[in-house]
N, C-alpha and C positions, 0 to 999 in steps of 0.2 A: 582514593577519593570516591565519596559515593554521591550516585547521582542521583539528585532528590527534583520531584512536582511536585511539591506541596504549592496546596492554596492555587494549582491549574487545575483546567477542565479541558480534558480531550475527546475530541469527535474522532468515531472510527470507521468507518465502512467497512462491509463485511467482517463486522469485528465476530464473527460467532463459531471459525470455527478458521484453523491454519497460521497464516502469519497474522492476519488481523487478529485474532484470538492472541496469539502472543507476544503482539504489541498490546492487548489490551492490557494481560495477567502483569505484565513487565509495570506500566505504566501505574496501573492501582498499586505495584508493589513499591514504587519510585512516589506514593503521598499522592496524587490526582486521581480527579474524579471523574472514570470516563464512561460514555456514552455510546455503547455499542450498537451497530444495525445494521440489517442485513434482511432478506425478502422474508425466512421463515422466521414468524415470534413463536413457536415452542426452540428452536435451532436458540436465536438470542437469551430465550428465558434460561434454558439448559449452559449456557456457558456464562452468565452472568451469575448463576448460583454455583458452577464449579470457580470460579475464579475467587468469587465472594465477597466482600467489602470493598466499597469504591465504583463496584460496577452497575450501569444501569443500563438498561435498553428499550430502544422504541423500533421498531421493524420496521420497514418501508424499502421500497425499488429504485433502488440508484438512477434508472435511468426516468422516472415520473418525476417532473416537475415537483405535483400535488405532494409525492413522497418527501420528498428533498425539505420543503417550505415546514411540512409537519415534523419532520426529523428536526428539523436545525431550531426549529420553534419550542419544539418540547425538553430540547436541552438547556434554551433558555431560562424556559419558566422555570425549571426543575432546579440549574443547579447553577443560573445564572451568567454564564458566560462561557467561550469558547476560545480558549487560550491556542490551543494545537489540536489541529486537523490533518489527520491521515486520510488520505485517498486510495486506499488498500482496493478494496471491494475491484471484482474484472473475473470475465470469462472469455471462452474459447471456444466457440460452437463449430470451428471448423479446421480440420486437418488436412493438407492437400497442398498443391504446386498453386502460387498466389491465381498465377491464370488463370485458374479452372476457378474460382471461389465464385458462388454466387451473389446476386446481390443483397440478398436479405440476411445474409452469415457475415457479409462483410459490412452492411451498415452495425448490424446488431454488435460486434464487436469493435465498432467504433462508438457507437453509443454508451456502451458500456466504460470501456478503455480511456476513452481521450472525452469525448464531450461530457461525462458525467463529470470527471474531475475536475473541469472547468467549469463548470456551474454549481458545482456545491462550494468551491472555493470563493466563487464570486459574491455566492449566499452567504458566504460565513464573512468574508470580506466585509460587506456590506454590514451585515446585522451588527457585528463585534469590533473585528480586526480593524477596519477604517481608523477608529478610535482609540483602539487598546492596544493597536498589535499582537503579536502572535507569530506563528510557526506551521507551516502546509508541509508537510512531506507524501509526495506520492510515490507510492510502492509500484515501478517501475519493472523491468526486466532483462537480465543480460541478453536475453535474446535483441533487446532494441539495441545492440551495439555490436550486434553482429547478422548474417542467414541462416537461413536453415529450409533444410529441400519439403519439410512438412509443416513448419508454423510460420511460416511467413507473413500470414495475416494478422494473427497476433505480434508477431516482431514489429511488426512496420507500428501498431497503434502504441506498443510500449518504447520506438523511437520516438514518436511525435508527442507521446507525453514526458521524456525526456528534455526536448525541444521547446517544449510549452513550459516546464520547470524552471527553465534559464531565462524565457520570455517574460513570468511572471514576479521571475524575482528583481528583476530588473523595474517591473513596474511596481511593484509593491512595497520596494525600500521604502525607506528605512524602517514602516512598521511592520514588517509581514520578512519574515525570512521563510524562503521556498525552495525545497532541496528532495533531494528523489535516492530513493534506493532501489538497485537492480540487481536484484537475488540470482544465485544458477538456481542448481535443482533444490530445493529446499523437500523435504519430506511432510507434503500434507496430503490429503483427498484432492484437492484440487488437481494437484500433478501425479496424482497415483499412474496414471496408465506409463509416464516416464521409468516410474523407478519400482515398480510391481515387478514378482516374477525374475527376479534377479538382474533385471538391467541395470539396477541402482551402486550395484556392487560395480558391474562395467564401468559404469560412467566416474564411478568413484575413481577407479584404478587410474585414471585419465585427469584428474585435480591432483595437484601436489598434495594436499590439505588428506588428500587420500579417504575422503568423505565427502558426504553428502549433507545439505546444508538441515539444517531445524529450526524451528518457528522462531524458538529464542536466540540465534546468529541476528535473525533481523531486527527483533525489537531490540537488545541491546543497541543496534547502532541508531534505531528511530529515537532510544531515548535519551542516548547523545547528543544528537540533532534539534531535539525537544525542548532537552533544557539549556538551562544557563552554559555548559559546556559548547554550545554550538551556537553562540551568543554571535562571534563573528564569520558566520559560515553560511552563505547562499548562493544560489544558481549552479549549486555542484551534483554530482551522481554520483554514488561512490557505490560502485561494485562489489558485489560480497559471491562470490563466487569460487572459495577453496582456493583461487589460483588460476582457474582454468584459462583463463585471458593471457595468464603467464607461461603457461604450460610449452615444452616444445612441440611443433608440429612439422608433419612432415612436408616438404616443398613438391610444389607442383612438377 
């Protein structure tokens, strides 16, 4: 069966370069017309014309309001409405034992992480969704379903927008289906320092899947989600991680 957006329009954050990038190429290639952004406009101009038909962009900072209101406004004008929104876009400004984390590393990637995707969805909500329904998936992280001795900061924001997934779908039925994907390692720039240098091949050895994840693992499953295929499916997470959740480990 093939899974078709025709006649939708999807918003993307960070659509210009990693998984947002290919959830966007996926999504133009599945008939919808999406709307890619992300802080650099030569970064969006360049992946909107590798991608090519379908694709448009307007640039703007996740975390500015002012951004947010012009992004979700110029998809309107442009291409008319907002069927399914991704919450992709998030950073990680800091590595270290949660304790030690400062305070300005640790608002900033919550800002980024958990408050942005709460306020863009409420904008889309608002302008469109209210009315029309739609489809929110936030690109999440297996790290929020687990620790780790060096991301912890980041883990804790991709649990609570885990948490905030299930809280939103619950209030946004019946029109709004709201569902989260949490990748392992996926092979972009974003997670380069993970899997640079031959660590990626380690961590590979350690998923059954015996690999490491790529852009298009995730957007196939967001355009599942997306379309009519995931017609009855919200407040879920669904892990895409080789395995590695399954994996045997050793006891304490």
């Amino acid at each position: 069966m093939e899974i078709r957006l025709d006649g939708k329009v999807a918003l993307v954050t960070g659509g210009s370069r990693g998984i947002g990038k290919g959830i966007a190429e996926v999504f133009a290639a599945a008939g919808a017309q999406v709307m890619i952004t992300s802080r650099n406009e030569q970064s969006c101009a360049e992946a909107a014309r590798e991608i090519g038909e379908g694709v448009h962009f307007e640039a703007g900072h996740i975390g500015h309001d002012e951004d947010a209101e012009r992004v979700i406004e110029a998809t309107m004008d442009r291409l008319g409405r907002i069927d399914v929104l991704v919450n992709n876009a998030a950073t990680n400004p800091y590595a270290g034992r949660t304790i030690e984390v400062d305070r300005p590393r640790w608002d900033k990637t919550f800002e980024i992480n958990l408050t942005a995707p709460l306020f863009w969805t409420q904008r889309v909500w608002n302008r469109f969704m209210k009315g029309k329904g739609g489809a929110v998936i936030n690109v999440s992280s297996v790290g929020g379903l687990a620790t780790s001795p060096t991301l912890g900061v980041y883990d804790v924001t991709k649990a609570a927008l885990i948490h905030l997934t299930t809280q939103l779908a619950a209030e946004l039925a019946p029109q709004v289906r709201v569902n989260a994907l949490a990748p392992g390692l996926v092979k972009t720039d974003f997670a380069k320092v993970l899997w640079e240098g031959g660590k990626g091949e380690t961590v590979a050895k350690a998923y059954p899947l015996k690999r490491l994840g790529e852009p298009e693992d995730v957007a196939r499953a967001a355009l599942f989600l997306a379309a009519d295929t995931g017609r009855w499916i919200t407040g879920q997470t669904w892990a895409l991680e080789g395995g590695a959740l399954a994996a045997f480990r050793r006891t304490a």
